[in-house]
C-alpha atoms as an extended CHARMM CRD file, in Angstrom:
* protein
*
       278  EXT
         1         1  UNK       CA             33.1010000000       39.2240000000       51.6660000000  PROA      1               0.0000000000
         2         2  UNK       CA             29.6260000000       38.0930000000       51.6320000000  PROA      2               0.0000000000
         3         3  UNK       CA             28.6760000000       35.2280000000       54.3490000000  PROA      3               0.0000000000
         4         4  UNK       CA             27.2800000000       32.1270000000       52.5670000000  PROA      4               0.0000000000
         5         5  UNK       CA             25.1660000000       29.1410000000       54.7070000000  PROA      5               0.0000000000
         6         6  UNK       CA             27.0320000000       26.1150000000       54.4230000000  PROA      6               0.0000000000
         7         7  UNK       CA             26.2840000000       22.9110000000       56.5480000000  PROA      7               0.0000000000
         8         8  UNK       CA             28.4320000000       22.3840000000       59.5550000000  PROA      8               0.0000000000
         9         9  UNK       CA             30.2550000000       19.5880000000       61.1700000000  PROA      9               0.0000000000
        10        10  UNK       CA             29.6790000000       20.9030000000       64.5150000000  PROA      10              0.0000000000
        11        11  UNK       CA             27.3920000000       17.8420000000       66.3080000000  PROA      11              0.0000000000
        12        12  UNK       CA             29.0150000000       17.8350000000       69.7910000000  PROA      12              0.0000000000
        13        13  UNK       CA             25.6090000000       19.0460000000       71.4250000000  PROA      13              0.0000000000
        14        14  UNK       CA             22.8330000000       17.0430000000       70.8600000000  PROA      14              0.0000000000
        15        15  UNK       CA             20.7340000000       19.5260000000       71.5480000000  PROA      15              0.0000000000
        16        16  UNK       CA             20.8970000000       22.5280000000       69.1360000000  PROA      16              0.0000000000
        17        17  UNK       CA             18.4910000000       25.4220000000       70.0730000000  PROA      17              0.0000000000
        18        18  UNK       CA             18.6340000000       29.7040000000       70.4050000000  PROA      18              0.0000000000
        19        19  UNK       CA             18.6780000000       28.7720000000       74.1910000000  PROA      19              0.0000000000
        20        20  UNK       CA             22.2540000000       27.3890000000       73.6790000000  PROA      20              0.0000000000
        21        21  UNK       CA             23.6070000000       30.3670000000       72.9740000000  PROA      21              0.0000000000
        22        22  UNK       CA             22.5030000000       33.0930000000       75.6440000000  PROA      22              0.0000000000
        23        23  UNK       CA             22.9050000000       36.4100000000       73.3060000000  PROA      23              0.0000000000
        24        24  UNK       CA             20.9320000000       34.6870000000       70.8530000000  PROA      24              0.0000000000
        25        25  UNK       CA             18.4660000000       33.6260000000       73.1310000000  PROA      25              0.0000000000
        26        26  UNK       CA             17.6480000000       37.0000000000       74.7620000000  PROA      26              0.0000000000
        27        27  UNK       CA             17.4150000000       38.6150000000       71.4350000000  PROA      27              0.0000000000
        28        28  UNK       CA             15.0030000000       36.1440000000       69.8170000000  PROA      28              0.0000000000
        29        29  UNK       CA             13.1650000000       35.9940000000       72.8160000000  PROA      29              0.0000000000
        30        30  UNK       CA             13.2980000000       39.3800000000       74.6920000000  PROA      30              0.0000000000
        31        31  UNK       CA             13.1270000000       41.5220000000       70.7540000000  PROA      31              0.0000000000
        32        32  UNK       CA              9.9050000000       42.6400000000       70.3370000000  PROA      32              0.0000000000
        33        33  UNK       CA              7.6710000000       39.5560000000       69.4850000000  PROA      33              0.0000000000
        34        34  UNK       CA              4.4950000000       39.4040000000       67.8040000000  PROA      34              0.0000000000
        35        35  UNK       CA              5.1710000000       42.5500000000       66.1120000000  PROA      35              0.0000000000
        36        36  UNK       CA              2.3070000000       44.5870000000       63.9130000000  PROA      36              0.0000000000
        37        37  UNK       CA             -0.8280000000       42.4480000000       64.6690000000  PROA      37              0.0000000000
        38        38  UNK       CA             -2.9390000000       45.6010000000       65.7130000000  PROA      38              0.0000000000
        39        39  UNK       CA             -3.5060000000       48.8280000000       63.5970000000  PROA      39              0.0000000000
        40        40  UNK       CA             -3.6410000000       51.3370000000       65.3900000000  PROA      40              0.0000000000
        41        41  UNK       CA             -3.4060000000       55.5860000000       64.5350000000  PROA      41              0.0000000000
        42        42  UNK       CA             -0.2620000000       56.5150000000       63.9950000000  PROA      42              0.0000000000
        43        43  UNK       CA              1.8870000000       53.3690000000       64.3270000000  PROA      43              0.0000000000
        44        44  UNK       CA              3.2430000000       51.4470000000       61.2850000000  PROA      44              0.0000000000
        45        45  UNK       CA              0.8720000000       48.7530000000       60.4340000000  PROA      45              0.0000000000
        46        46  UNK       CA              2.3710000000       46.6140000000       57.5820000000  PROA      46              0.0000000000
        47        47  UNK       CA              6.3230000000       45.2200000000       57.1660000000  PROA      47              0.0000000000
        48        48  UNK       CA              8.2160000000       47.3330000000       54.8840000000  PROA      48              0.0000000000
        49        49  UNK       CA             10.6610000000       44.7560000000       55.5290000000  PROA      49              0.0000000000
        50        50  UNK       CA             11.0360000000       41.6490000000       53.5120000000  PROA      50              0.0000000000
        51        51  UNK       CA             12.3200000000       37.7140000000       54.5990000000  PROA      51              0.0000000000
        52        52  UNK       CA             14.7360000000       38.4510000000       52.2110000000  PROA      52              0.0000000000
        53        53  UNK       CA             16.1290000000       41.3410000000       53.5210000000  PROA      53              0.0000000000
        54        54  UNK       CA             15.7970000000       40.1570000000       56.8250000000  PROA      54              0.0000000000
        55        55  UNK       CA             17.6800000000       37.2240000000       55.7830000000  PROA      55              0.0000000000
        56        56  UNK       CA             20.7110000000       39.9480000000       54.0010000000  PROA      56              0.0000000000
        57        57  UNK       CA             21.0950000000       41.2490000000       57.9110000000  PROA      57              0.0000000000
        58        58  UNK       CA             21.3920000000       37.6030000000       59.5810000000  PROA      58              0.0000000000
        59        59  UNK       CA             23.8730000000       37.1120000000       56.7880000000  PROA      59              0.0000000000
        60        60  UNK       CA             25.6190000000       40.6560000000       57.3200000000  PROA      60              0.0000000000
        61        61  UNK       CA             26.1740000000       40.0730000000       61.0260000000  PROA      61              0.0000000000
        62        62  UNK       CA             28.0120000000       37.0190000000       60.0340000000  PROA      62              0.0000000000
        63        63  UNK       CA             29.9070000000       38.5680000000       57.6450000000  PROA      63              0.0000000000
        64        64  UNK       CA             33.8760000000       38.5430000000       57.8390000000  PROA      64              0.0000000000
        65        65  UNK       CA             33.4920000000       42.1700000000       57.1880000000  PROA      65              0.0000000000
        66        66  UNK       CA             32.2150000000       43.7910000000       61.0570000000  PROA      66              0.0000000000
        67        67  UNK       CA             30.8320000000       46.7140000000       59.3370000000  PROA      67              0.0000000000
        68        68  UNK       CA             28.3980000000       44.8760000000       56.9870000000  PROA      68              0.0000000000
        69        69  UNK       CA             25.2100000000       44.8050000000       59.0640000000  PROA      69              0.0000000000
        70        70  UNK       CA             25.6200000000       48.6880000000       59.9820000000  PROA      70              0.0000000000
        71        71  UNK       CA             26.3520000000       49.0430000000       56.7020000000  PROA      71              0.0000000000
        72        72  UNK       CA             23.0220000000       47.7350000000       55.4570000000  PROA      72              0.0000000000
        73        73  UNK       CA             20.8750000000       49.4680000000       57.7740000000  PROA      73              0.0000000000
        74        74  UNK       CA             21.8810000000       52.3750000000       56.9990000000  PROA      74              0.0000000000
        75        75  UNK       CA             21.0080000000       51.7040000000       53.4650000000  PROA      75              0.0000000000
        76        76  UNK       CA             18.1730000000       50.9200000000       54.5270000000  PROA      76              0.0000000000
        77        77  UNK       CA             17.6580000000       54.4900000000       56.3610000000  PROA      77              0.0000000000
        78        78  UNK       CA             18.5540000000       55.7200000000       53.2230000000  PROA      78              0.0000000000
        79        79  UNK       CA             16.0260000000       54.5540000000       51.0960000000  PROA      79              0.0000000000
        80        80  UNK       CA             13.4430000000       55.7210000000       53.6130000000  PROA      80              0.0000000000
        81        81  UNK       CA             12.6360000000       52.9300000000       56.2160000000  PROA      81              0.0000000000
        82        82  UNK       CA             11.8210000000       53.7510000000       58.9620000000  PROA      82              0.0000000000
        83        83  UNK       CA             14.2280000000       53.2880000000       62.1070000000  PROA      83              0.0000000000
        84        84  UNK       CA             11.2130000000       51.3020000000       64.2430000000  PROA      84              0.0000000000
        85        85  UNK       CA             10.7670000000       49.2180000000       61.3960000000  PROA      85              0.0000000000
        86        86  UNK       CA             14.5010000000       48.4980000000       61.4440000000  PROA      86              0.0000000000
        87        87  UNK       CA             14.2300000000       47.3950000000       64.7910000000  PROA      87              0.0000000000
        88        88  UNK       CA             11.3870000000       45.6420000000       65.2220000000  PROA      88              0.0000000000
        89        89  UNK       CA             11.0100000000       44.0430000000       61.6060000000  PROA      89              0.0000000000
        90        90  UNK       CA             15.4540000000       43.6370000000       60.5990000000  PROA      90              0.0000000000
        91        91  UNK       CA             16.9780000000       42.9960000000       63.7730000000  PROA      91              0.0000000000
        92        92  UNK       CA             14.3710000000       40.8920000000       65.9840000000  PROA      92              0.0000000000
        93        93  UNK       CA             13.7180000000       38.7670000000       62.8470000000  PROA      93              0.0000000000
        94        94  UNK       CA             17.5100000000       38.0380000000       61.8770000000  PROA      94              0.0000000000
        95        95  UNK       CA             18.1800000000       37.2690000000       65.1220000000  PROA      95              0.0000000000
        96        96  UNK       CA             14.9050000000       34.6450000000       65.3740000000  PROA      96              0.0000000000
        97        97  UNK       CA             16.5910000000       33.5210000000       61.3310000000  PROA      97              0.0000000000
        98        98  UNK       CA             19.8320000000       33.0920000000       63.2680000000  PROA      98              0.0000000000
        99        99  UNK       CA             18.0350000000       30.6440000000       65.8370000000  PROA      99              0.0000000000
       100       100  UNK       CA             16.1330000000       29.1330000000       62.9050000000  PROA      100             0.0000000000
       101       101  UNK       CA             19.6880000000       28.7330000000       61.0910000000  PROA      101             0.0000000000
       102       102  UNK       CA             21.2370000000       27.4350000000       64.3240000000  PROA      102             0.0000000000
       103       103  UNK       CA             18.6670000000       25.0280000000       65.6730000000  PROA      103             0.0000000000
       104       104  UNK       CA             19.1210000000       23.0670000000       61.4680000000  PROA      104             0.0000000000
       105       105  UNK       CA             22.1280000000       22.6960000000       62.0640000000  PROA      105             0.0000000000
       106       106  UNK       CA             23.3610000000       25.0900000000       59.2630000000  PROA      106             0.0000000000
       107       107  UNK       CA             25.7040000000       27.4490000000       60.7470000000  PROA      107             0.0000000000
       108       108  UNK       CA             28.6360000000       26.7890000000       63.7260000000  PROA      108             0.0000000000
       109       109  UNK       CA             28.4640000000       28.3060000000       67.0310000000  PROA      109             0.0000000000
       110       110  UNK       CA             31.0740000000       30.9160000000       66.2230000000  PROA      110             0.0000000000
       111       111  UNK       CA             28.9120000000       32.2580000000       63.3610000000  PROA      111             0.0000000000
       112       112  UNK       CA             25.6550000000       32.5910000000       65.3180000000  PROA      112             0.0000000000
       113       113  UNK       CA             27.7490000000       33.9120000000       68.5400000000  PROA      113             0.0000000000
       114       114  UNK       CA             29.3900000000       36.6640000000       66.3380000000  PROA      114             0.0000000000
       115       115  UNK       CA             26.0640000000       37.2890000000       64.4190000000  PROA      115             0.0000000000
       116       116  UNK       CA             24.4790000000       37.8990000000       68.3670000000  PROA      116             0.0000000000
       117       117  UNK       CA             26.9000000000       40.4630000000       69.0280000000  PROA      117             0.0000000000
       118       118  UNK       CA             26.4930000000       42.1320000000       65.5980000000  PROA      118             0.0000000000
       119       119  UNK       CA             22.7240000000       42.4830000000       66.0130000000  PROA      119             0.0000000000
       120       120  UNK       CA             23.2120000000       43.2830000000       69.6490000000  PROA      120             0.0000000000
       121       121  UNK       CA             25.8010000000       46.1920000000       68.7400000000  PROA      121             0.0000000000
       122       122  UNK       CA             23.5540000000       47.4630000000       65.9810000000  PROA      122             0.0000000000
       123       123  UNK       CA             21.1630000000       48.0890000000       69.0680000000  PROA      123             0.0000000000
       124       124  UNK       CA             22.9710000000       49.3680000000       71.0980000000  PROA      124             0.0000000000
       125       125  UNK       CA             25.1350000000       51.7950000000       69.0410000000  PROA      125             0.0000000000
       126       126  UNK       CA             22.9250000000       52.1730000000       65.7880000000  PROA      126             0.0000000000
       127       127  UNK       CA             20.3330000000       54.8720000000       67.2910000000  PROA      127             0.0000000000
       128       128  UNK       CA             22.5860000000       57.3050000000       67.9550000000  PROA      128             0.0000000000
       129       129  UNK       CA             25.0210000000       56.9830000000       64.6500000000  PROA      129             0.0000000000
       130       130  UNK       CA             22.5280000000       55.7790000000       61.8950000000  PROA      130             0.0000000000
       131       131  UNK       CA             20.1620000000       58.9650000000       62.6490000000  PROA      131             0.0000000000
       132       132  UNK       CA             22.6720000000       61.3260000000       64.2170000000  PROA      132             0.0000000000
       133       133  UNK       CA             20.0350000000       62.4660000000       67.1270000000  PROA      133             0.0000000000
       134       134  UNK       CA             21.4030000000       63.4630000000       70.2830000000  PROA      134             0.0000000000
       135       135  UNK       CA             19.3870000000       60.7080000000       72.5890000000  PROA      135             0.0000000000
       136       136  UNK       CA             19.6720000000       63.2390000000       75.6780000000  PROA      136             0.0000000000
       137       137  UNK       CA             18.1220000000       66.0390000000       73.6330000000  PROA      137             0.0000000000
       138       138  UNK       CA             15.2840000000       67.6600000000       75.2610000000  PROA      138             0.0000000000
       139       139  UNK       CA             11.7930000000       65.3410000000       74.3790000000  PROA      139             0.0000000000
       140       140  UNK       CA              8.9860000000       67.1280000000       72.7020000000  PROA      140             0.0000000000
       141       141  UNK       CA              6.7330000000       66.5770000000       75.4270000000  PROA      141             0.0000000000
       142       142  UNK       CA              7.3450000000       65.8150000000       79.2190000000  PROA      142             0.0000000000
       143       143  UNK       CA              5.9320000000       62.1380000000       79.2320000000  PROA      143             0.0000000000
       144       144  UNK       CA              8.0350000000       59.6910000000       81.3040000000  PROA      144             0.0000000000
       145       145  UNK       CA              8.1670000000       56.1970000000       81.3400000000  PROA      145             0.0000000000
       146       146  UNK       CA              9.5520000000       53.7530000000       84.0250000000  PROA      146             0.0000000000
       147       147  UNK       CA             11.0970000000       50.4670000000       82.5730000000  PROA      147             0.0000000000
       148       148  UNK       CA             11.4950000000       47.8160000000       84.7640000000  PROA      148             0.0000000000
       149       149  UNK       CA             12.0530000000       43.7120000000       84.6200000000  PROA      149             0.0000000000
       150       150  UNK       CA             11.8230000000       41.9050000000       87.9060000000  PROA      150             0.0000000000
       151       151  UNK       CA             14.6180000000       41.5880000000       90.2130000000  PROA      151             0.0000000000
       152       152  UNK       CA             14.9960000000       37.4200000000       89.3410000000  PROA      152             0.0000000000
       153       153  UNK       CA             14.6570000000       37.8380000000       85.1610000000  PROA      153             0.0000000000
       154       154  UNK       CA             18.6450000000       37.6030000000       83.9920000000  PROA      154             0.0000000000
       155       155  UNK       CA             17.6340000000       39.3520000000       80.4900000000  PROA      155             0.0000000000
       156       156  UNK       CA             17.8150000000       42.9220000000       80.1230000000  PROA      156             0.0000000000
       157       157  UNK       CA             18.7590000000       43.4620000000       76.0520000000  PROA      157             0.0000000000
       158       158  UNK       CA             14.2780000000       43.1680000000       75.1890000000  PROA      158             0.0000000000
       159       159  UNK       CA             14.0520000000       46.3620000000       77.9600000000  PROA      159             0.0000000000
       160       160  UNK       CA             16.9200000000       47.9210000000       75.9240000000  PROA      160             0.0000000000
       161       161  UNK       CA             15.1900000000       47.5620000000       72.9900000000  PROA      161             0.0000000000
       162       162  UNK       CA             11.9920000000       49.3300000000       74.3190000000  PROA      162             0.0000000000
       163       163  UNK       CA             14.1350000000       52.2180000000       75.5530000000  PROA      163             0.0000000000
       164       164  UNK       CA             15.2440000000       53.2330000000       72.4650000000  PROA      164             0.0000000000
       165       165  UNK       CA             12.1020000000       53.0170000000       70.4030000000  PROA      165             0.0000000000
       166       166  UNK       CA              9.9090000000       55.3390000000       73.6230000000  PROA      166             0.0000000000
       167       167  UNK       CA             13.1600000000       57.4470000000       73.2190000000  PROA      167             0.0000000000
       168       168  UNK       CA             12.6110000000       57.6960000000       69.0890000000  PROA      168             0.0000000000
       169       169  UNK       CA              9.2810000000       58.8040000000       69.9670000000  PROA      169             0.0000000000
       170       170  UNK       CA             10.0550000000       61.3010000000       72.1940000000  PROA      170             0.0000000000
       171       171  UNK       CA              9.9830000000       60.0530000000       76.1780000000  PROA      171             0.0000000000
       172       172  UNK       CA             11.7140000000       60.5240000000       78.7900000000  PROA      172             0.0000000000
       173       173  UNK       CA             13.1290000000       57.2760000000       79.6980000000  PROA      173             0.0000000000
       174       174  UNK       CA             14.2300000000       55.6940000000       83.3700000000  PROA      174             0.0000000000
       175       175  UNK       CA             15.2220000000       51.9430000000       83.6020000000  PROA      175             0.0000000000
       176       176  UNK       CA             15.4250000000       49.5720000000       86.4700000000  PROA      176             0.0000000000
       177       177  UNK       CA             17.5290000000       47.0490000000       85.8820000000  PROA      177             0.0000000000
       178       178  UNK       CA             16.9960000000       45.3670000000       89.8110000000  PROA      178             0.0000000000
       179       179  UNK       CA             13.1720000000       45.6160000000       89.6500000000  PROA      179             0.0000000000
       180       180  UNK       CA             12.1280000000       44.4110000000       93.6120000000  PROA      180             0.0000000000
       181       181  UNK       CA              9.0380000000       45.8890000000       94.5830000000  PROA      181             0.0000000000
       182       182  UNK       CA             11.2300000000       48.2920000000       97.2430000000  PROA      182             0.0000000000
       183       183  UNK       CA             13.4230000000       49.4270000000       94.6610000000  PROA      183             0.0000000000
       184       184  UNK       CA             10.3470000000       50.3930000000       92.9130000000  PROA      184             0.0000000000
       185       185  UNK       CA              8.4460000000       52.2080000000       95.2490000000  PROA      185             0.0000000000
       186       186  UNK       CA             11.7870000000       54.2870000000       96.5780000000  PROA      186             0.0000000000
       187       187  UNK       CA             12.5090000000       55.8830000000       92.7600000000  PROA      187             0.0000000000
       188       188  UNK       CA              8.2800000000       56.2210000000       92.3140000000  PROA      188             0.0000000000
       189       189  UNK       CA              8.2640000000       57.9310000000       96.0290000000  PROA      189             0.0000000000
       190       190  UNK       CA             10.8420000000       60.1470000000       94.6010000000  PROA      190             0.0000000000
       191       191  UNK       CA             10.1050000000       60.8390000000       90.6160000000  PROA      191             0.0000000000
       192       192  UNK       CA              6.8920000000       61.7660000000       88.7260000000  PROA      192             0.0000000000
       193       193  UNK       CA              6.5680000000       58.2560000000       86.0270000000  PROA      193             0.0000000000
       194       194  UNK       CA              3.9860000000       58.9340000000       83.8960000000  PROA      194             0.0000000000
       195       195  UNK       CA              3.7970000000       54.9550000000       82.8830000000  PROA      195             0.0000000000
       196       196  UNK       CA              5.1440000000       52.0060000000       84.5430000000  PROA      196             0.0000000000
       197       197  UNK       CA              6.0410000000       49.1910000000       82.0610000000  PROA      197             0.0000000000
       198       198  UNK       CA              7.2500000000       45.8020000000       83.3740000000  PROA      198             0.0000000000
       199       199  UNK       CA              8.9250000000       43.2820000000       81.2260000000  PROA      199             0.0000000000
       200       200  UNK       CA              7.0860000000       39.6780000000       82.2530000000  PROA      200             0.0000000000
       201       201  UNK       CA              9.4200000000       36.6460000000       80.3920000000  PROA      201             0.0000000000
       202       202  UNK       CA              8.2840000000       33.7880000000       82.9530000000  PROA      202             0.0000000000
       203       203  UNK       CA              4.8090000000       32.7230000000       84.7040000000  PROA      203             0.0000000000
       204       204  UNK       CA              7.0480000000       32.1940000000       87.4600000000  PROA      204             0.0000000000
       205       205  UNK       CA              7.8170000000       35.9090000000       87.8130000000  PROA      205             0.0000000000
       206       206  UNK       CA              3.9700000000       36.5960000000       87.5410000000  PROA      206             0.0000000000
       207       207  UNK       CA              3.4640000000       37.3580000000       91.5440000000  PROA      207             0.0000000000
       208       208  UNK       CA              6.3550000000       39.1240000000       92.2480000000  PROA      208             0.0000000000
       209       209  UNK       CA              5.0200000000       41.2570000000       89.5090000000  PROA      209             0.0000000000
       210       210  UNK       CA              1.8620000000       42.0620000000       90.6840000000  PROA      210             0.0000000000
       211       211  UNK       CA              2.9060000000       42.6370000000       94.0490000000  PROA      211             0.0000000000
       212       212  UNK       CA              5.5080000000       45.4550000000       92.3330000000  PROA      212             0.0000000000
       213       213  UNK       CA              2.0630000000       46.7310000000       90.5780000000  PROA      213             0.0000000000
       214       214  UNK       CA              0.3990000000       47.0030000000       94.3130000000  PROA      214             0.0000000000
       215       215  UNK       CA              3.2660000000       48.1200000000       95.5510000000  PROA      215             0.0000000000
       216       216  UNK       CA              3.7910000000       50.9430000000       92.9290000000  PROA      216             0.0000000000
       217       217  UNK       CA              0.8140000000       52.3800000000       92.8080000000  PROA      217             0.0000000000
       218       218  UNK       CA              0.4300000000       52.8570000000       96.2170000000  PROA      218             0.0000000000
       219       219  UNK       CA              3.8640000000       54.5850000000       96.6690000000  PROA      219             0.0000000000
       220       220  UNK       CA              3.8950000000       56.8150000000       93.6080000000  PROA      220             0.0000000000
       221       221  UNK       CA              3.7240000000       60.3790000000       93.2750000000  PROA      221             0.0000000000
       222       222  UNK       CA              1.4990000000       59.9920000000       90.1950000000  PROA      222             0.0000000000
       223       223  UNK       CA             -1.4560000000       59.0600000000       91.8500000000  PROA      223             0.0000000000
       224       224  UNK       CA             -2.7450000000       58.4700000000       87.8110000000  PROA      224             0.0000000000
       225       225  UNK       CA              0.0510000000       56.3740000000       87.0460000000  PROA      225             0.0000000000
       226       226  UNK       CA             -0.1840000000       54.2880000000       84.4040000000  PROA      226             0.0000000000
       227       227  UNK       CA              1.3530000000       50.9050000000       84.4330000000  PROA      227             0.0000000000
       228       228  UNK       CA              1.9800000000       48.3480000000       81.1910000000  PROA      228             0.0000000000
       229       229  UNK       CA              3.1070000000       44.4520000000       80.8120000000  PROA      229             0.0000000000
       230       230  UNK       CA              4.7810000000       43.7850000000       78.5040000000  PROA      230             0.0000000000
       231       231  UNK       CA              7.3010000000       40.6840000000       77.2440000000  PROA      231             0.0000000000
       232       232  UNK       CA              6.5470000000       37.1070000000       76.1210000000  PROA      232             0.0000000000
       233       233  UNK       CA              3.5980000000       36.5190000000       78.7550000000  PROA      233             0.0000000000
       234       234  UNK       CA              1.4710000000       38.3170000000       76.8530000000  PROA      234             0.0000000000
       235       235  UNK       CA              1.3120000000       36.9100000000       73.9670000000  PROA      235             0.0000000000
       236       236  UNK       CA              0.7370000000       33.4340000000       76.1660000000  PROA      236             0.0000000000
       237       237  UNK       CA             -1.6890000000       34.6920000000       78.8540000000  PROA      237             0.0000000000
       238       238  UNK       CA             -4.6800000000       37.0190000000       77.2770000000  PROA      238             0.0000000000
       239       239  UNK       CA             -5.3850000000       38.2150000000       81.1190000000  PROA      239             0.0000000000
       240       240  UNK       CA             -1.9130000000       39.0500000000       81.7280000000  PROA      240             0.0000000000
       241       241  UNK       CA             -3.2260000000       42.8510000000       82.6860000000  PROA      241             0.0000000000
       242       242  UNK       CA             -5.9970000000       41.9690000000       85.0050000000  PROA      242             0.0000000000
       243       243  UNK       CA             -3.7120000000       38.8710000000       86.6240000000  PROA      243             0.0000000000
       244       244  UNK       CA             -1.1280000000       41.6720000000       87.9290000000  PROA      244             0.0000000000
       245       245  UNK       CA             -3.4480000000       44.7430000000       88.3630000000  PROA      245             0.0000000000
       246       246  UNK       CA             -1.9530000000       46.5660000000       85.5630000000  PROA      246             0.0000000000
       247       247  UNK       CA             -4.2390000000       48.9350000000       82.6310000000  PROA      247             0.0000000000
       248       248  UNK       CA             -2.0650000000       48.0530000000       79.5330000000  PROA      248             0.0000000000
       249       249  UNK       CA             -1.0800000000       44.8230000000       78.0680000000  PROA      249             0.0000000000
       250       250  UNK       CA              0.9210000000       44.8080000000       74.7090000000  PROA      250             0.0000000000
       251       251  UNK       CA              4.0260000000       43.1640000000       73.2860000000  PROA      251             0.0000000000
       252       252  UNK       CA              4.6810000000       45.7330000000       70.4930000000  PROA      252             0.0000000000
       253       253  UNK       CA              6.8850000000       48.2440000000       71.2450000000  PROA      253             0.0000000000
       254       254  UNK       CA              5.9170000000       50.6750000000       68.2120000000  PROA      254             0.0000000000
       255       255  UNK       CA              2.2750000000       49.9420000000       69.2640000000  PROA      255             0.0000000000
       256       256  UNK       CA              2.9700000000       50.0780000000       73.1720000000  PROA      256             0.0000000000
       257       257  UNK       CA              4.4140000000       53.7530000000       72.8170000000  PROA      257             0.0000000000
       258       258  UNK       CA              0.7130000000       55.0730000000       71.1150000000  PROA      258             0.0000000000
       259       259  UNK       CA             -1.2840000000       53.1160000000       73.6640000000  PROA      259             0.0000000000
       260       260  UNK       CA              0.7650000000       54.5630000000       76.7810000000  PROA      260             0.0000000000
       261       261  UNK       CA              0.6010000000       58.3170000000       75.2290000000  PROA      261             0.0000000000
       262       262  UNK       CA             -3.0880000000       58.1440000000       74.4150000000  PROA      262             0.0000000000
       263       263  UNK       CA             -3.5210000000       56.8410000000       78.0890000000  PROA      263             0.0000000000
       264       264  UNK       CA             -1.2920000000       59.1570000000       79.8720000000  PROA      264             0.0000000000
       265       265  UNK       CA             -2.9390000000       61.8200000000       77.4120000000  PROA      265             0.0000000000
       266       266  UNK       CA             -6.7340000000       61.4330000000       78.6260000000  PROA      266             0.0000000000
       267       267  UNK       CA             -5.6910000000       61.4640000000       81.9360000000  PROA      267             0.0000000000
       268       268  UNK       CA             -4.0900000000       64.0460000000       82.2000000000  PROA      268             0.0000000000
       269       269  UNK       CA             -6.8720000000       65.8260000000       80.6620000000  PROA      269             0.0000000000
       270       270  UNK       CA             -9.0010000000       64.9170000000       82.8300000000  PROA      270             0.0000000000
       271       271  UNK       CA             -7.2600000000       65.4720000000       85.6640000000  PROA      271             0.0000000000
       272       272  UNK       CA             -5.0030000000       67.9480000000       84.9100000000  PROA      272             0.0000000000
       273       273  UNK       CA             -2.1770000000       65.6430000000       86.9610000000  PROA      273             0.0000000000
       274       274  UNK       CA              1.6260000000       66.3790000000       85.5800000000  PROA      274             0.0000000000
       275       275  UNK       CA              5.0870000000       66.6280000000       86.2440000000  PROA      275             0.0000000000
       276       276  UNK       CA              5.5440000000       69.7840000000       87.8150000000  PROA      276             0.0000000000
       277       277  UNK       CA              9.4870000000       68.9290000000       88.2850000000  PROA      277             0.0000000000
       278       278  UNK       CA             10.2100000000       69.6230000000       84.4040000000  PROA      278             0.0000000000
């Protein structure tokens, strides 16, 4: 049964926006933003993905039918596109259509609540049976990352996001969902983190951050360790990097995982520093 826009009679709130609807608003705001604005070597440079078909998912997860949406992506894999794209192109852009669908007034908040869930499920379930990878299989190199959001940030779904596309290319992934700058400096005291990427949604959250970046380098075994910003404060404040002490500032995931391997890279060859522990 394919999902058609109609108008709808729902006007109770006055005030129609993603934020109304909490899934929606972590995925349109939390999804990798700003996606594909820097070529870099080796990391997909153009859309593959068209508004239209970005448009067919935002319809799919709406669909009476709960399998559409994982249906089409994997059509999608099919024909060749890649899974980042999928990601970062299909699912953060139907879920900013759903907002943009939502905030005209053009679909109920049942539809845009279910469509949430659908996208959200297609994250959290589609790596593992759209490619058929084993996500704990051994990575092809020993790179680690350490994803973390502060302590105070309710929104953890953009940091899930992130996981899964450092996983796709081949890290070894931690996450901290309780981000205080103790918790951080007890599991960098205790594990070799090759990069250190923070999730920064609110200017508020900006000191606590770069007291964690003080903090963490101080404490961890790396003495090299990189650390990265990332989230929707980067696309607002330019110095974002130099305001919390940190070497990396980039809100692409695809991109972010070339710029943290060609860091951790050249400094490890010119220090020879590594995990020993793997």
């Amino acid at each position: 049964m394919e999902f058609h826009l109609q108008p709808t009679q729902d006007t109770s709130s006055p005030h129609r926006s993603p934020s109304s609807v909490p899934l929606l608003h972590a995925l349109t705001h939390y999804v990798i933003p700003a996606i594909y604005k820097e070529k870099l070597e080796g990391v997909l440079a153009q859309p593959v993905l068209s508004q239209t078909d970005i448009a067919e998912l935002a319809k799919a997860a709406m669909a009476a039918d709960p399998a559409a949406a994982l249906a089409l992506v994997n059509r999608w894999l099919v024909q060749g596109l890649p899974l980042d794209a999928i990601y970062v192109q299909g699912v953060s852009g139907a879920a900013q259509l759903l907002g943009q669908w939502w905030d005209e007034d053009r679909v109920s908040f049942v539809d845009v609540t279910l469509g949430a869930n659908r996208l959200q499920d297609l994250i959290f379930n589609g790596y593992r049976y759209l490619t058929g990878e084993n996500k704990s299989s051994t990575p092809m190199h020993n790179f680690t990352i350490l994803l973390a959001k502060p302590a105070a940030s309710q929104h953890s779904l953009g940091l899930m996001v992130v996981s899964e596309i450092f996983r796709r290319h081949h890290w070894r992934v931690y996450s901290d969902s309780q981000s205080t700058p103790e918790a951080l400096e007890r599991t960098l005291a205790g594990e070799w983190v090759d990069v250190l990427g923070i999730s920064v949604a609110y200017e508020q959250h900006i000191p606590t951050v770069a007291q964690s970046v003080i903090v963490s380098r101080r404490h961890s075994v790396n003495k090299h360790l990189c650390v990265m910003v990332g989230g929707p404060q980067v696309a607002l404040r330019q110095r974002l990097a130099q305001e919390v002490g940190a070497d990396i500032a980039c809100a692409d995931a695809t991109a972010a995982t070339a710029l943290a391997y060609q860091f951790v890279d050249r400094v490890r060859g010119q220090t020879g520093a590594a995990d020993s522990s793997h």
